[in-house]
N, C-alpha and C positions, 0 to 999 in steps of 0.2 A: 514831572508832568506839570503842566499850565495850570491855574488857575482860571475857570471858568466863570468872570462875572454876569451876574443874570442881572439885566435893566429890567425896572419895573415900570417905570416913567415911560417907557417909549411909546410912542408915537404912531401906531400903525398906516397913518393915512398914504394917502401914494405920494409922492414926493414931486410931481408935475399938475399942474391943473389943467394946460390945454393939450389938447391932441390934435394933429392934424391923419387927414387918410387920404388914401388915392389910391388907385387901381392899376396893375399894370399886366405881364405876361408871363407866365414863368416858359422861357424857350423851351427847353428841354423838354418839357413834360406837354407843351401849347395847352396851358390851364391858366384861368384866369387869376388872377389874388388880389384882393383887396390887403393893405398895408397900412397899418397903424403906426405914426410915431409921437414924442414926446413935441409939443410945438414952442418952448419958452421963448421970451421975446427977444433973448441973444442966442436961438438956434444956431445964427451962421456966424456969429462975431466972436464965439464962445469955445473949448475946447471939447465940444462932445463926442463920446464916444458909446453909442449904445448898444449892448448885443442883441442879435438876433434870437426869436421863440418864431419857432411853427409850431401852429396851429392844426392840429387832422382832424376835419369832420368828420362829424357821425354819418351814419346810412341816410343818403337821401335828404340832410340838411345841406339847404342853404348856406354858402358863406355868410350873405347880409345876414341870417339870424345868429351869426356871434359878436355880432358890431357891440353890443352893450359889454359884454364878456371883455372882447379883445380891445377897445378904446380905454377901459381900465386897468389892463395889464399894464399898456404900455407909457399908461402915468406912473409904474412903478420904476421904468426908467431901460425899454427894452422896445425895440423896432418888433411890433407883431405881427406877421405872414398867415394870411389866412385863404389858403386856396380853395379851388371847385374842380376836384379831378372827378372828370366824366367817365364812366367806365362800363362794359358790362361783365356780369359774373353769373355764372350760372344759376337757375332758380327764381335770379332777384331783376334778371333784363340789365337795363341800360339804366345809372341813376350816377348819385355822389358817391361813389364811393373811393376813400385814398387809400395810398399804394407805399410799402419802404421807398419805394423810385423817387419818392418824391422829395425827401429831406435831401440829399445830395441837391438836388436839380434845384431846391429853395436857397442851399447856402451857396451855390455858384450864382443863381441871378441876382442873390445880395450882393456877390462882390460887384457884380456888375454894375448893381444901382449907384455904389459905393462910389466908383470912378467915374461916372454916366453926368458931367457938371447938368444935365438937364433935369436930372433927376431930384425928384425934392427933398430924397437923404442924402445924395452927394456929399460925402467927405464925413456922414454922421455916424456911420455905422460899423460896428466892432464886430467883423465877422471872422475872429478867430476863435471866439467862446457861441457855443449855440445851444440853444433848451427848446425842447419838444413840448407843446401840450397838446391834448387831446380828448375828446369826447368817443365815450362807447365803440364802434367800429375804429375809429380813428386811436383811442387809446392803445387796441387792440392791434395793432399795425405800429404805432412808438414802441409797445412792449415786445414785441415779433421783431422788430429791428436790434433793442439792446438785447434780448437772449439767444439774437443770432439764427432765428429758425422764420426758415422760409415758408410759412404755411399759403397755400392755394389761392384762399380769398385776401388775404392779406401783401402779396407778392408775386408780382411776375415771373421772376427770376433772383435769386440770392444776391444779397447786396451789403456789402459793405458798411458798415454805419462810418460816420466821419466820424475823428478824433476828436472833432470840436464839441461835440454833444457831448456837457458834463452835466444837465439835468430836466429833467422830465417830470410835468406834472400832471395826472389823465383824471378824470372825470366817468365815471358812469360804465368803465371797463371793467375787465376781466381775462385772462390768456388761458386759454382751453383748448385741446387738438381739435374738437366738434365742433358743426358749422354753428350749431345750435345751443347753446349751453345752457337753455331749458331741458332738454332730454339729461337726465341724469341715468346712472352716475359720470362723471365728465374726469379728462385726465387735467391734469394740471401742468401747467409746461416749469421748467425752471427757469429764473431768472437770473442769471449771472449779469449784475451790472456792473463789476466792478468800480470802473472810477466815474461812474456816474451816480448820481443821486437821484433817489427817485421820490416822490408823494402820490401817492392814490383818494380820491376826494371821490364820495357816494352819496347820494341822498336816500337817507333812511326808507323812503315811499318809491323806491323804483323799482316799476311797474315790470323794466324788460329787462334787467342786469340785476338779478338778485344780490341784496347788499351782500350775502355770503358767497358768494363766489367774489367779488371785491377782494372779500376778507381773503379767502383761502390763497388768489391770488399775492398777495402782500405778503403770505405768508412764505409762499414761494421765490420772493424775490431775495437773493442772499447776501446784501451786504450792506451797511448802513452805511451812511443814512438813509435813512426811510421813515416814509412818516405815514397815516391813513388818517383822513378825516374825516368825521362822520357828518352832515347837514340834516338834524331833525327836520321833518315835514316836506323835504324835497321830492321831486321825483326824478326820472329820467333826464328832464329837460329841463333844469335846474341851470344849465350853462346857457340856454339860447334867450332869444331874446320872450318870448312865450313857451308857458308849459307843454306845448304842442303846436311846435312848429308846422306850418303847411307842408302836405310832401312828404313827411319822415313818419315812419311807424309809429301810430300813438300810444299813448302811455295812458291804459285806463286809469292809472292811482293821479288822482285830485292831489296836487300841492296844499298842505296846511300853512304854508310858511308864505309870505308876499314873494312875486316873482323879481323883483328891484332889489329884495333884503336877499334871496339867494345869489344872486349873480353879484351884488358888492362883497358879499362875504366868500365867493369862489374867486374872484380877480385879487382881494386882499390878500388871502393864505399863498393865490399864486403866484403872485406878485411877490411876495417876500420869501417864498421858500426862494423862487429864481434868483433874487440879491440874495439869501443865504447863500448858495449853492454857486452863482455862477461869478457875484461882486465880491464873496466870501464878508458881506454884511453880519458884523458878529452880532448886531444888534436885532435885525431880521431872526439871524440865525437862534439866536432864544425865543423872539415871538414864537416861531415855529415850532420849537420841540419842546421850551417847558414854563413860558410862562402865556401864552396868548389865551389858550385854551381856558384859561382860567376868568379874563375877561371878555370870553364870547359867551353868551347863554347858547347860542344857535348849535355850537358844535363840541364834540367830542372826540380827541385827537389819543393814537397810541404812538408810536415813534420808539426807534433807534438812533438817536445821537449818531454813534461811533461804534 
């Protein structure tokens, strides 16, 4: 077996400073998405090649309220897709809600953007590796894709996950057969991710995804790596660009923690779990499981390696 050197010196910061975005269509699905990528100043003279992360919003959020979240990812070196699938579902009417349908339908119009010379990633984009992130409903719909089970609110019809998707990192979820997973006691679904890697990230203070169904979630997921991150003082909307987005269910729990100091320190862990996992960044890949934690005061991390 390898020896595993653990960097202490590194560097967590993101690895791009500018970001460009622009809006386009995703056909398949006729939903809008805002796209974040890395902008350096040899984008087009240079050999980049960045993977693709979808982004699934929460219920009834905004895409623009994850522009701070998703322009930070994608300084870590990753083309970020952030759509607005319009839908309704029973109880809750017509709102934001995403669908499994939609990660297929995101990595085919990447390839498209990919070959599209009009396109402003034209020729940048590595859409053979892809990683999922996700907020509360939206996690809930990444996690219902890799365990394979078509739940009602979460899927129209059973789908396929692509083979490209080797990591996922969700926010403020949970995977429960109940619509509701305030009503206890609630079942827990199993996770089989096999060759995927997953991270689960909570904020201690959320109001509408109790951190322990988080937990027990993580606990059901079965194969490392896996990692759960804890954010003292966060709440629910810990990823958006405000504690309480316009339009999306609020979150009676008050953030203790600045809303700028959660959203760097959620794009950071994602950022680098996605280079662990997707660049196989060995250096990331210690931030993440065993040495970062140590220089965050903000969070508390448990993890499986291997």
């Amino acid at each position: 077996m390898s020896k595993i050197v653990i960097t202490t010196t590194f560097n967590p910061s993101p690895i791009f400073t500018n970001v460009r975005s622009y809006t386009t269509n995703i056909s398949i699905t006729n939903s809008v998405a805002d796209i974040y990528f890395p902008n350096p100043s040899n984008l087009k003279t240079d050999n980049y090649s960045f993977p693709v992360t979808l982004l699934l919003q929460g219920a009834n959020v905004d895409k623009s309220d994850y522009s701070n979240y998703a322009s930070k990812v994608a300084r870590y070196g990753f083309v970020v897709v952030v759509p607005n699938n319009a839908r309704a579902l029973p109880s809750l009417g017509r709102g934001f809600f995403p669908q499994t349908e939609q990660i297929n339908a995101v990595l085919a119009q990447m390839r498209t953007e990919n070959s599209n010379s009009n396109s402003p990633v034209a020729g940048i984009v590595n859409t053979q590796k892809l990683g999922l992130l996700g907020h509360s409903f939206g996690g809930g719909v990444g996690l219902s894709a890799i365990a394979d089970v078509c739940l009602p609110r979460f899927c129209s019809e059973p789908t396929s996950l692509p083979t490209e998707v080797v990591a996922a990192a969700f926010y403020a979820t949970a995977l429960v057969r109940t619509s509701d997973p305030n009503v206890l006691p609630v079942e827990y679904i199993p996770i089989n991710n096999s060759r995927i890697s997953v991270a689960l990230l909570k904020g201690t203070l959320d109001g509408i995804i109790p951190p322990f169904l988080t937990d027990a979630t993580y606990d059901n997921i079965q194969n490392p790596p896996k990692t759960l991150i804890s954010l003292t003082g966060a709440n629910h909307y810990g990823i958006t660009n405000t504690s309480n987005p316009p339009g999306a269910f609020p979150d009676s729990n008050t953030p203790t923690i600045l809303q700028d100091v959660v959203i760097e320190t959620l794009a950071r862990w994602s950022g680098l779990f996605l280079r662990a996992s997707i660049l196989n960044d060995q250096d990331a890949f210690n931030y993440v499981y065993f040495t970062g934690d140590a220089t965050d005061p903000n969070v508390t991390v448990i993890s499986e390696p291997q």
